[in-house]
N, C-alpha and C positions, 0 to 999 in steps of 0.2 A: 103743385106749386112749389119755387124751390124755397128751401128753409131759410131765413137771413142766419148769415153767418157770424160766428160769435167775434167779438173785439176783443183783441190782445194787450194786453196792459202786466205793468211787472208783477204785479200781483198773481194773475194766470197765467203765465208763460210755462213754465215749469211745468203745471199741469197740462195743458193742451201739446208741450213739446215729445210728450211720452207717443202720442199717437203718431209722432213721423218715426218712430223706432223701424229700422227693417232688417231683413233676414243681413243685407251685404254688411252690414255695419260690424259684424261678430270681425271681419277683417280690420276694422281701424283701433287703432291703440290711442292716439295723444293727439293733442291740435295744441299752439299754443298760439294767442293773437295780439299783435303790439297795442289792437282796440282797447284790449280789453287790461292790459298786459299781467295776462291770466292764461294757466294752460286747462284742459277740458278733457277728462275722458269718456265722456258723455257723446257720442256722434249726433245722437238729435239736438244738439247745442250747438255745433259748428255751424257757423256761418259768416258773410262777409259783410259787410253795408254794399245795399247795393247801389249807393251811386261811388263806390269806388273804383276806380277805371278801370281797376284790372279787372272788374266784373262786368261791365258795362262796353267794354273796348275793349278789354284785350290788354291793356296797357298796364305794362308789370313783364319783369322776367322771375326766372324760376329756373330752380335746379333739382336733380333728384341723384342721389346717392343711396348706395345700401351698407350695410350692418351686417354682418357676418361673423358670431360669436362673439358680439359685444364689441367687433371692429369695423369703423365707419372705414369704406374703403375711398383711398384718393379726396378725402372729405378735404382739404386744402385744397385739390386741384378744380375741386367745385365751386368753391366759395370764391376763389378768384378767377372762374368764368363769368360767376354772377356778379361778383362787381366789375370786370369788362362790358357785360350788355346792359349793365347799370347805367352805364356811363357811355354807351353806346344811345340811348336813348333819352341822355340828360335825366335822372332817376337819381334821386338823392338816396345815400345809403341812409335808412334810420338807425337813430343810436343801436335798436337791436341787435341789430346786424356785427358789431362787434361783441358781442356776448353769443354767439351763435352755440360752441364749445360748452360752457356752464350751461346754458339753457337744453342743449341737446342732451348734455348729461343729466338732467332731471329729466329730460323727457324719456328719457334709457330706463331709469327708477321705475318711473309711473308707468309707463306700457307695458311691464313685465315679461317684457320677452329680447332674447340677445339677439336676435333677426329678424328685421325688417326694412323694410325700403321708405326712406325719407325725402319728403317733398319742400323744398325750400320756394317760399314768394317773396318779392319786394315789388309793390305796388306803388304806383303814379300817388294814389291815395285817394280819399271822399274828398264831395266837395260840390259836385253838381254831374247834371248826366248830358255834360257837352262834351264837344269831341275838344272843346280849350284845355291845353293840360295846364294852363295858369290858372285854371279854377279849381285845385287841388287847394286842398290843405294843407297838405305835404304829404309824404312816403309812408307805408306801413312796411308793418311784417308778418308772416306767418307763416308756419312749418307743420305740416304733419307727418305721422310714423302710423304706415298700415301693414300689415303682413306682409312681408317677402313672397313677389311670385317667383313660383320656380319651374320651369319647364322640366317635364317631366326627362327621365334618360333615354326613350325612346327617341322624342322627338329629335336629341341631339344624335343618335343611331340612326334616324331615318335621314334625318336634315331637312329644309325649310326646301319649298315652292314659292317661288317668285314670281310677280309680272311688272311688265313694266305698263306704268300710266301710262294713259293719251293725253296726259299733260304736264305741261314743263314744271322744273324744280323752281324754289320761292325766289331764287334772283338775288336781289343785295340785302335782303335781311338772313338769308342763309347762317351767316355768321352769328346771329342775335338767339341765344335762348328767350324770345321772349313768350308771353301765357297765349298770343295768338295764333293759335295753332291749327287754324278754321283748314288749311291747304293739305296738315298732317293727317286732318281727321277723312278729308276726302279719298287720303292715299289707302289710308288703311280701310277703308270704306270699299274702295274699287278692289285692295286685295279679299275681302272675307267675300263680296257680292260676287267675283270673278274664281273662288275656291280656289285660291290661295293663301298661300301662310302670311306671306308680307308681299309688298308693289315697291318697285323702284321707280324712282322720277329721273330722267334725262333733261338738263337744263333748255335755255329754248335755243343756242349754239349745237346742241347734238350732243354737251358731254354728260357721261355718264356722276348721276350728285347724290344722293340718299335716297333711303326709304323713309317711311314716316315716321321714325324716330328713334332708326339705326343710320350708322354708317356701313356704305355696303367698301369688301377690301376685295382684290382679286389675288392671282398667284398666276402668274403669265406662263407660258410653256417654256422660257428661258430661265425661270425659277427666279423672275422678282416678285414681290411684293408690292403690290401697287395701289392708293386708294389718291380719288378723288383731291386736287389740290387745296386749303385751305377756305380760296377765297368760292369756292363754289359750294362750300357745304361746313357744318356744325362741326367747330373741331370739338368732336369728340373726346372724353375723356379715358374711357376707355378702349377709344382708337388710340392714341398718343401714347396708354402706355402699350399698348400689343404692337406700336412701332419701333419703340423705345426695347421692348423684349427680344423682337424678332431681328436688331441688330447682334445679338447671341448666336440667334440661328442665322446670319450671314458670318460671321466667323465661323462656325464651326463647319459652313460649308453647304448648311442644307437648302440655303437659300443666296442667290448672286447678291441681290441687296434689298431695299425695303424703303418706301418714301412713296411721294407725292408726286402724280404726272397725271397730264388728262387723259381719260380713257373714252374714244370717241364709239358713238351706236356701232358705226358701220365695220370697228377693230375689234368689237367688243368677242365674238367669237373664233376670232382669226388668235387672239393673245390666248384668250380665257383656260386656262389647267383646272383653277381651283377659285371657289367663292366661298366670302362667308359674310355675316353680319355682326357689327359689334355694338354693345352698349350695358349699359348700367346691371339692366335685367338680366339682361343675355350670357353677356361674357362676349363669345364667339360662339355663334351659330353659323352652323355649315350653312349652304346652299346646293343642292344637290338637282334640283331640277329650274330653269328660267324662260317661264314666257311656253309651257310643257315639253321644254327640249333638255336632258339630260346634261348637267354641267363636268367633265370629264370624263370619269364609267360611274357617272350615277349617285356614286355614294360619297359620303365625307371624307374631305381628301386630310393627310398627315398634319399640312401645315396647319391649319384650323385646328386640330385635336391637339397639337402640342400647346401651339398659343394658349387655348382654354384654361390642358391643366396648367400653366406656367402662371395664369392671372389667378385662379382658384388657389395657387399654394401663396400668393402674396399678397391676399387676404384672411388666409386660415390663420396667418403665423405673425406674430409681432413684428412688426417693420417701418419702412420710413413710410407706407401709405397706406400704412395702417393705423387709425387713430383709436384707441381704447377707448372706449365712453366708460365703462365700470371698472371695478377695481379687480 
């Protein structure tokens, strides 16, 4: 017979919160919650109210940035994606949200480590578990700092395997970071079940739009650089700046030029030289084989490799996109 289960009251909380401890948690550092407006380095403490819509819907966008020796990279160029899809989806900023800087820097303090990848939310907020977003209370906030994943040197040696879905990319919310991510999670679902590294989506016109939570860039045999037009995919943050850099390497010749065009299924290996993916995590990862057909002779082509180190030394080193959290 099953046992009746115990009731949680502030009194017990603390004690029964010891039993949800687990092994993944040794990677989380800090949470801090506009709830509470408290930060936690306790992971069996993190949680959300669950009638708050970003938990219950989806409804909330979100940013994620990394920390690299104590330098938040591009952390501006985040914070004003996230109040574009803020305001893409009618989402009031909460006060927090301008203390983002002070608050990030205590949370630098408290997680004790100068590397890590930070998770930015702003939520519709509590209120009730209808799909009405007038039945909020209003906005939260919430941020946490877990370990830096790092792909090992290998895998950027060997380079990523690709496939592409049998179904189309997200359409008009493309543009939106928001926490709904039910479409990203099926991509990458088809890449690991299909033994692949990551899956690319083709919109339902036929153009070539992301992976599940890269932008994919190409390198045409005329020596552009070419990714995906804006309105069909996440501008990336770290796409903008690897197009932004690689106008260097069109002066200096190694590339004709660099920008946005659509790149249709059926041109896709008629152009294709070079592939890679970019993002937060990543940098630039190669692409070296797509859909099991080898993506030029196979292995990580130049333009990728430079782009990488050229993003890696402009967050090693004090700069304009590089924001210092400690002293």
């Amino acid at each position: 017979m099953t046992q009746p289960r115990p009731v949680l009251t502030p009194e017990n909380f603390i004690e029964h919160s010891r039993a949800w401890r687990r092994d993944h948690h040794r990677n989380y550092f800090v949470m801090y919650s506009s709830v509470w407006r408290a930060f936690s380095t306790s992971p069996e403490l993190w949680a959300l109210p669950p009638d708050d819509h970003m938990t219950h819907r989806g409804d909330g966008v979100f940013e994620a940035f990394k920390c690299v020796g104590g330098r938040a990279y591009c952390l501006n160029e985040h914070l004003e994606r996230l109040r574009e899809s803020a305001d893409a989806l009618g989402i009031a900023l909460p006060p927090d949200y301008a203390e983002t800087l002070p608050l990030l820097r205590q949370a630098y303090r408290l997680g004790g480590s100068a590397d890590f990848m930070g998770r930015i939310c702003v939520s519709r907020g509590p209120g009730s578990f209808t799909v009405n977003p007038y039945d909020s209370a209003g906005p939260e906030y919430y941020f946490v700092t877990i370990r830096l994943p790092r792909p090992s040197p290998e895998a950027y040696a060997r380079g990523a395997a690709v496939r592409t879905t049998p179904f189309p990319a997200q359409g008009e919310f493309a543009g939106i970071k928001s926490c709904n991510y039910l479409h990203n999670v099926l991509v990458k679902k088809f890449a690991r079940d299909s033994g692949a590294d990551y899956a690319v989506s083709f919109d339902a016109e036929g153009f070539l739009a992301e992976a599940s939570s890269e932008n994919v860039v190409l390198v045409t045999r005329a020596g552009e650089l070419v990714c995906p037009p804006w309105k069909r995919v996440l501008k990336g943050v770290t796409l903008t700046r690897a197009l932004a850099i690689a106008e260097g390497l069109v002066s200096r010749g190694t590339l004709k030029s660099a920008g946005n065009r659509d790149i249709s299924r059926e041109e896709l290996w008629d152009v294709m030289a070079e592939a890679f993916l970019t993002t937060t995590s990543l940098d630039v990862m190669p692409i070296t084989s797509w859909d099991g057909r080898p993506v030029g002779d196979g292995r990580p082509g130049p333009v990728a490799r430079e782009l990488r180190e050229l993003i890696i030394a402009e967050y090693s080193a004090d700069g304009p996109f590089a924001t210092r959290l400690g002293d």
